[in-house]
N, C-alpha and C positions, 0 to 999 in steps of 0.2 A: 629584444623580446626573448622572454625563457620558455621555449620549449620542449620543459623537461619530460614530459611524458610522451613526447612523441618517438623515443626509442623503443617504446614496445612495439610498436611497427604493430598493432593489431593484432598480434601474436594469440591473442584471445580467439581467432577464427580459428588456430588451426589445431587449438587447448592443447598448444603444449606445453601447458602448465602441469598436464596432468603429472609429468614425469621431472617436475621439478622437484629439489633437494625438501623445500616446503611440505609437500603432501607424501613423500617416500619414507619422513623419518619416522621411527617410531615416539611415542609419546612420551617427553620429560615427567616423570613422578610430579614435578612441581612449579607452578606461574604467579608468580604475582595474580595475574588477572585471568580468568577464563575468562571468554563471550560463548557463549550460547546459541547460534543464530547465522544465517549469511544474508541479512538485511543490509541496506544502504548504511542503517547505525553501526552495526555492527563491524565495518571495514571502519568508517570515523573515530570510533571506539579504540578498538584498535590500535588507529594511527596515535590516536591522543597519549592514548598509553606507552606506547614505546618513544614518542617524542619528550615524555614525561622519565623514561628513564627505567620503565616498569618492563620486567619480564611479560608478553600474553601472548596467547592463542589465541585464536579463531577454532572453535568445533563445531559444525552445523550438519544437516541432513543434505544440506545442499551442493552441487555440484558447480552451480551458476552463483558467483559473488553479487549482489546487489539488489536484490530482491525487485520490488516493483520497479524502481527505477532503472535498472537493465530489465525487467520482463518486460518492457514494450509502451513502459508510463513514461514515455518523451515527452508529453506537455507536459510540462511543470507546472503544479497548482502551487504557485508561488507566493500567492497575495500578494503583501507590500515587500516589494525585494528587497527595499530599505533596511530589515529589521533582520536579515541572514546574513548571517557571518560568519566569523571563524572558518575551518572545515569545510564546513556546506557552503559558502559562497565558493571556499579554494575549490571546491567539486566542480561548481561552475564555470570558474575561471579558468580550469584544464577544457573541459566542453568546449568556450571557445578559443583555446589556445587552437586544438584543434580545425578547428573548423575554421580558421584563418589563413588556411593552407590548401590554394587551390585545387590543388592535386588530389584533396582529400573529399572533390565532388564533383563522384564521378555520373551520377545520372542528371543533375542539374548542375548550372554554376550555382555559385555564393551569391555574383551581381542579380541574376533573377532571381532568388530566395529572398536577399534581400531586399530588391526593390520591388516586388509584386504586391500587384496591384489589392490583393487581397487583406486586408484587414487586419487580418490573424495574425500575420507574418511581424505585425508592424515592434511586438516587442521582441521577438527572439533575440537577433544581438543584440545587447548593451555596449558599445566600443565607449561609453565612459567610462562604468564600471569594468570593463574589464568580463564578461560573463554572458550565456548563453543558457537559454531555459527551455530549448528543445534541441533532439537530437534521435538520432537510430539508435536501438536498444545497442548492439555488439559493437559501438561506441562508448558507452557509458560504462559495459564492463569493461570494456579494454581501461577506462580510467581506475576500475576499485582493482584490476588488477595490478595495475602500474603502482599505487600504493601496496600493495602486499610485495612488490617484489623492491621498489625504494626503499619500504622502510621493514625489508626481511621479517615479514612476521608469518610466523607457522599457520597453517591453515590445515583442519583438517576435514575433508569435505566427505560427505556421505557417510558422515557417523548421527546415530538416532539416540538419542538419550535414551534410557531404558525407563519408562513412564511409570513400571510398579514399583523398582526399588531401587534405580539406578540413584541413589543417593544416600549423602553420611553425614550428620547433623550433630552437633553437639554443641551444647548451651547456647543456642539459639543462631548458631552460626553453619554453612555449608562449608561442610570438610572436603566432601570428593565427591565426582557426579562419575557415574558409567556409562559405556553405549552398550546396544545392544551387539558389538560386535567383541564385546569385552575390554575396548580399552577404557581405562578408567584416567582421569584428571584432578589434581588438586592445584587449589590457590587459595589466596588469602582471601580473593575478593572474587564474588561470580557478577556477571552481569546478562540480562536477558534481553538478546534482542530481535529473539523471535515474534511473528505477527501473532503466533497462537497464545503464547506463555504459559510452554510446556514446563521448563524449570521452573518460572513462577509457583506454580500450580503443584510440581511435586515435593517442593519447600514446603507445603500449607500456607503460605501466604493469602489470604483474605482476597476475594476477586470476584464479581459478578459477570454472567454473560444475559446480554438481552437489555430491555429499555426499562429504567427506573420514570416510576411515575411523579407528573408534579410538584408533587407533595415532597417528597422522600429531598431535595435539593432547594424548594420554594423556588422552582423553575417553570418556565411557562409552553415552551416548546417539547419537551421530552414526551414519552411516552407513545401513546395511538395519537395522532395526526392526520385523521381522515378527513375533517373539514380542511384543513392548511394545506390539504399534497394537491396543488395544483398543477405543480409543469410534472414532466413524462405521465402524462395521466390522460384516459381514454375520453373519448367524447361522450356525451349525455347517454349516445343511439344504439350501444355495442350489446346485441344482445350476447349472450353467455352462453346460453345452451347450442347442444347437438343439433338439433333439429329449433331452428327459430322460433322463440315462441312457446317452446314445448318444454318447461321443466322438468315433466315425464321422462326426455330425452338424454336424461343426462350433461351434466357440465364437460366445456370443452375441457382438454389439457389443458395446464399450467394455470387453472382458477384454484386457488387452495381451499375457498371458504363457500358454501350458498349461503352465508347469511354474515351480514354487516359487524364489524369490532365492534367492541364493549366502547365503554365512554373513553371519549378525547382524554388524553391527560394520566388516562391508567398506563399502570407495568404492565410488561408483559417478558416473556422470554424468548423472543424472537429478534435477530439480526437482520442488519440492512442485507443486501444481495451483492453476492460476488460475482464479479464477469474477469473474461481474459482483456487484456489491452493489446489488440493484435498490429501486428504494423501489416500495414495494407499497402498497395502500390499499382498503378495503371501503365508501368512501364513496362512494355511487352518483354522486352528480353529479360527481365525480373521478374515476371511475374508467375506464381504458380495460381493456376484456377482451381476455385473452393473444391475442395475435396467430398464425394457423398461420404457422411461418416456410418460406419458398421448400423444397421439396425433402421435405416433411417426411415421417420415414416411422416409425410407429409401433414397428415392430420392434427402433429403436436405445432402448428403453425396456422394453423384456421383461426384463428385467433388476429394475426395480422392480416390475414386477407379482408377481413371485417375493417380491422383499421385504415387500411390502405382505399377501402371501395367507398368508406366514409369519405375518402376524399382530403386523408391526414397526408405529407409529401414531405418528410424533415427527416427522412430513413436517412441521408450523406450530413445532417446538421455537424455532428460529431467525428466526422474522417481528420482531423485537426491534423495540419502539415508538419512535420517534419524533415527534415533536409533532404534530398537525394529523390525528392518526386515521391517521398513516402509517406505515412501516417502513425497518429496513436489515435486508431478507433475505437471510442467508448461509447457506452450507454448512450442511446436519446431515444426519447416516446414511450407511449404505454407499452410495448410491448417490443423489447430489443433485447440485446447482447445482457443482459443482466438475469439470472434465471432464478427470477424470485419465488423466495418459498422453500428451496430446493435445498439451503445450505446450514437452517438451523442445527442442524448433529453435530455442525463440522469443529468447532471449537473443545470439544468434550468427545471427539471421537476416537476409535485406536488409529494406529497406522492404517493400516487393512482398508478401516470403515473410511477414512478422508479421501483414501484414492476411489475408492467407488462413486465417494462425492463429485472428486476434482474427474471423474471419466465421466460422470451422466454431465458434469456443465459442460465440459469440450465439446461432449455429443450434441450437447443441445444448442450449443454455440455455432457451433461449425455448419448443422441442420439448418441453422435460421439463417448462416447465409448462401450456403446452397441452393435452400429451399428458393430465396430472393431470384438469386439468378439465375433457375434453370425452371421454374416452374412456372406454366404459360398463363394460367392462371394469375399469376402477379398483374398490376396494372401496367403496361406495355412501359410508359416512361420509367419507370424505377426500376423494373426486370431488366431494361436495356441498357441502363448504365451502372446496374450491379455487374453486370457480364464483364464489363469492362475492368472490373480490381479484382486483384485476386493476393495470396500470403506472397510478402517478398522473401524471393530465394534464397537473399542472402544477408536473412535473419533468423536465428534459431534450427542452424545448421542440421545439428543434432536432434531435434526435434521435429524435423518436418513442417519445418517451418512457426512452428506453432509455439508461444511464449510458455516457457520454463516454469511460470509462477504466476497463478490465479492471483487477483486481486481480493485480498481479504481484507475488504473494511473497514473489519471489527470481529473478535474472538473473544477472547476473556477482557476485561480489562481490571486491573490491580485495584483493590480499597487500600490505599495508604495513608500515608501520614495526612496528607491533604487530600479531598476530592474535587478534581478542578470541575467546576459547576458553569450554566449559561449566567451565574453571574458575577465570575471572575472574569470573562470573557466579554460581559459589556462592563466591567469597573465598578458594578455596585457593589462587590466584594472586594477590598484590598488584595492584592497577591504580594505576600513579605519576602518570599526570598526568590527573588526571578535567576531561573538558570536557562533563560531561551524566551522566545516569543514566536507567539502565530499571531497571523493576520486573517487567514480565509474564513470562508462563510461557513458558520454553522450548516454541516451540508450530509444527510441522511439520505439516500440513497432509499427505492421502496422498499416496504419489508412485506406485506403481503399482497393478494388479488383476493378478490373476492365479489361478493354480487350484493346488492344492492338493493333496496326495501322495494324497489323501482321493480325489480328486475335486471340491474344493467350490469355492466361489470364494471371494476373501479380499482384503482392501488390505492395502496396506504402506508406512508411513512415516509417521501419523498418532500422534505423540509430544506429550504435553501434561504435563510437570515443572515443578512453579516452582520457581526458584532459589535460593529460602529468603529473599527481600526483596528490595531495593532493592540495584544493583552501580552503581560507577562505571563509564564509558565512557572509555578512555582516547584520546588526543590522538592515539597514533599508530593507530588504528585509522582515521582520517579525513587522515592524511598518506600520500602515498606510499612508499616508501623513495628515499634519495635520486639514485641511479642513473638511477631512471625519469624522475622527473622534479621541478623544485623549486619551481614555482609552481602547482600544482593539490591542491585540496581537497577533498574526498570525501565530503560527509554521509550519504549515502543506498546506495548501493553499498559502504559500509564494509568494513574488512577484517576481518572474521569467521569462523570457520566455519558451517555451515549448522546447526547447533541452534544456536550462538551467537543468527546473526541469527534466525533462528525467535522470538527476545525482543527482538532491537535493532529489529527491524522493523515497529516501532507509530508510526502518524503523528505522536501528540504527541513522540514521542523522534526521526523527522527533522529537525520544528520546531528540536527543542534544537539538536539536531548543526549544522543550518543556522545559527541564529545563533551558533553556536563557530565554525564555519565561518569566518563573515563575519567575526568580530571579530579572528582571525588572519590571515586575509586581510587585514585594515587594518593589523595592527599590522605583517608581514611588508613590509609599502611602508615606511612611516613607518623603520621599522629600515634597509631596505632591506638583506635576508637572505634565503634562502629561507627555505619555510614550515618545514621541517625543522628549522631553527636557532634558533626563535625563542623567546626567554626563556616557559618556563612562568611560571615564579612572576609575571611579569608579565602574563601572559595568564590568567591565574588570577584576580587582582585584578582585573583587567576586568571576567572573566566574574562574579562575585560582584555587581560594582559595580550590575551590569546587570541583578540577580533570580535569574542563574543558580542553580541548585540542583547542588554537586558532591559532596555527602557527607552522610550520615544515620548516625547509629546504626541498627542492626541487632538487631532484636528476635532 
């Protein structure tokens, strides 16, 4: 058995990466390939590129390599794992190279993780394939680092693109991008693999945020979704106001609307809801208890005490295990970890303006579970066993425990060459040139609250269909169209619609698109074409060559 990344010995805890040759040097005039980003794509990207022979960097605002997937998104929404390959399988296949080393679990064994009796547990290993689809965040990074330090690639972390002008363009091409700290980068070929698509966006690249209505794709799920949002969705009896009863009284916190969405089926310019993915843990000597956060005021939670006294009890549905007696706590119920409403600016906002965003959701995140287990008011079973978890200490060192990296949904997303629509994704549309595949459900998270003809209160946007299997992802969904621009490549911000991406937007499926990305990106030089023009069927053979997975029968 190769257990080649287990010499970084977790060296990731004690980041002293900071002071490695990587992040000290000053910036080369010139790379084959820039990335953009310090997403999960963006380190696969990367790798693909220098395995391919190509000069790249790494430039991103971030300090933590791996975005969701090191911020605390250890359950893997994998779908059909069949259909990951390449790269993103090899990601997983370090996971559990790891974790088949007893030593490497130290608050539970392996034998109890893996033989518990719980449900959930029962896909984690795969000992046939070779791979593992959960794990502790400062695991996952310890793996994207073990890549940057195998395969030397420069990284240069905590540089901010400069969003008014940090760019140089000529005949339709990205010459050089700058930060705001003045270093400036050139390559032949840029790639975005940011969640926002900042670069995107300051190319003029064509790009919507918000939900296209049914019409606009001859799609049937997109848009306002207030009949269809049935799960995390409140009971019939919630009333909304301050004082019960009393519309006089004013709307509690975190209701955004007194009066019901326009019709089903319509656009709008509103995003699903971002929340943290926190790892959670019950294990006393690990465990730090919820912190009050600054400002905190109980009131912005009256809201689930209503829920709670209706007699709703599914607040733990979502504490999903992870190894070491930990979790990836997400979203569940009408009113949890997800602070909708709250994030519409965040894709179009300045620097400035997104931390103000990403500090009211911490607050608000952190308050709801505080609020859970210290206030006597909660219903006594759910107060008593929130007491019991609290942030594990030894996750997000640096941070206080608290994940490095809000989960964003959804931000810009690219109009390219192709817009992958809900009906490429169930096959009434051919997809002609596959460079990846998802399986997951079409899965929209709420995008508002609001009340009700009733009086009651209600979410809306909270859409969960599967596709009917596994779909290709085609090539142009990850090019621009050619107008905007002919050297930039798009894995993450893809051109989709918003129930589209609501399925393309699973970490193992950036992995994919990242290293399709990259491999057109080389093959775009080598040609010397833009990315627009470049022979499929030979980019096909590549991608195949390389483990790519682009096509399955369809039960």
């Amino acid at each position: 058995m190769n257990f080649r990344f287990l010499s970084v010995n977790l060296f990731i805890i004690s980041f002293c990466f900071y002071s490695c040759s990587v992040i000290s040097q000053e910036p080369e005039q010139d790379y084959d390939i820039v990335i953009y980003g310090g997403t999960s794509a963006a380190v696969i990207a990367a790798v693909q590129a220098k395995k391919l022979g190509k000069t790249v960097a790494i430039v991103c605002p971030e300090i933590h390599l791996g975005g969701m997937t090191s911020g605390g998104l250890g359950w893997t929404d994998a779908g059909k794992q069949h259909v990951i390959g390449g790269l993103s399988k090899d990601f997983y296949h370090r996971i559990w190279q790891y974790y088949q080393l007893d030593s490497n679990w130290k608050w539970e064994s392996k034998s109890d993780f893996v033989s518990s009796e719980n449900s959930k547990k029962s896909r984690k290993m795969d000992n046939v394939s070779q791979t593992m689809w959960t794990f502790e965040p400062h695991i996952a990074e310890a793996v994207y680092e073990d890549y940057i330090r195998e395969f030397e690639i420069p990284v240069f972390r905590d540089h901010w693109l400069d969003r008014e002008g940090g760019i140089q363009m000529s005949e339709g091409k990205i010459e050089q991008i700058q930060m705001l700290n003045g270093a400036s980068f050139r390559a032949r070929v840029f790639i975005d693999a940011t969640y926002e698509g900042d670069l995107m966006a300051l190319a003029g690249v064509d790009y919507i945020v918000g939900r296209e209505g049914n019409a606009v794709y001859n799609e049937t799920i997109n848009g306002i979704q207030a009949a269809k949002t049935i799960s995390h969705q409140f009971p019939d009896s919630i009333d909304p106001y301050i004082i019960p009863g009393d519309p006089e009284s004013g709307l509690l916190p975190r209701i955004g609307s007194n009066s019901p969405p326009i019709a089903d089926g319509s656009g709008d310019d509103r995003i699903q809801a971002y929340c943290y993915r926190l790892c959670l843990t019950r294990e006393t000597a690990n465990r730090m208890p919820f912190p009050r956060p600054a400002g905190y005021d109980s009131t912005e939670y009256e809201l689930m005490l209503r829920v709670l006294d209706s007699g709703w009890r599914e607040v733990f549905r979502k504490f999903d295990p992870v190894p070491n007696h930990k979790t990836d706590t997400n979203n569940h119920g009408p009113f949890s970890t997800d602070n909708i409403g709250r994030n519409y600016d965040y894709p179009e906002a300045s620097y400035a303006e997104r931390q103000q965003i990403l500090d009211e959701h911490k607050n608000y995140q952190m308050g709801w579970f505080y609020f859970i287990a210290n206030d006597n008011r909660v219903a006594p079973d759910v107060h008593l066993e929130m007491e019991d978890w609290g942030l594990a200490k030894d996750e997000f060192k640096d941070n206080q425990n608290w994940s490095h990296q809000i989960y964003v949904r959804e931000a810009r997303r690219m109009i390219g060459q192709t817009v992958v629509n809900e009906n490429h994704l169930t096959r009434r549309t051919p997809t002609l040139a596959s460079v990846g595949m998802g399986s997951y459900n079409m899965d929209s998270h709420n995008v508002q609250r609001y009340v009700t003809a009733d009086g009651f209160v209600k979410n809306e946007g909270d859409i969960q269909i599967n596709p009917g299997g596994p779909y290709p992802i085609d090539y142009g969904a990850i090019t621009p169209k050619r107008q905007d621009c002919e050297n930039l490549l798009v894995p993450v911000c893809v051109s989709a619609s918003h129930i589209a991406y609501g399925s393309i937007r699973m970490e193992p499926v950036f992995m994919i698109l990242g290293q399709s990305a990259a491999t057109a990106a080389c093959m775009a030089i080598d040609d010397q074409v833009a990315v627009q023009d470049l022979s499929y069927e030979r980019l096909k053979a590549k991608l195949l060559a390389d483990g790519q997975v682009l096509e399955v029968e369809r039960d």
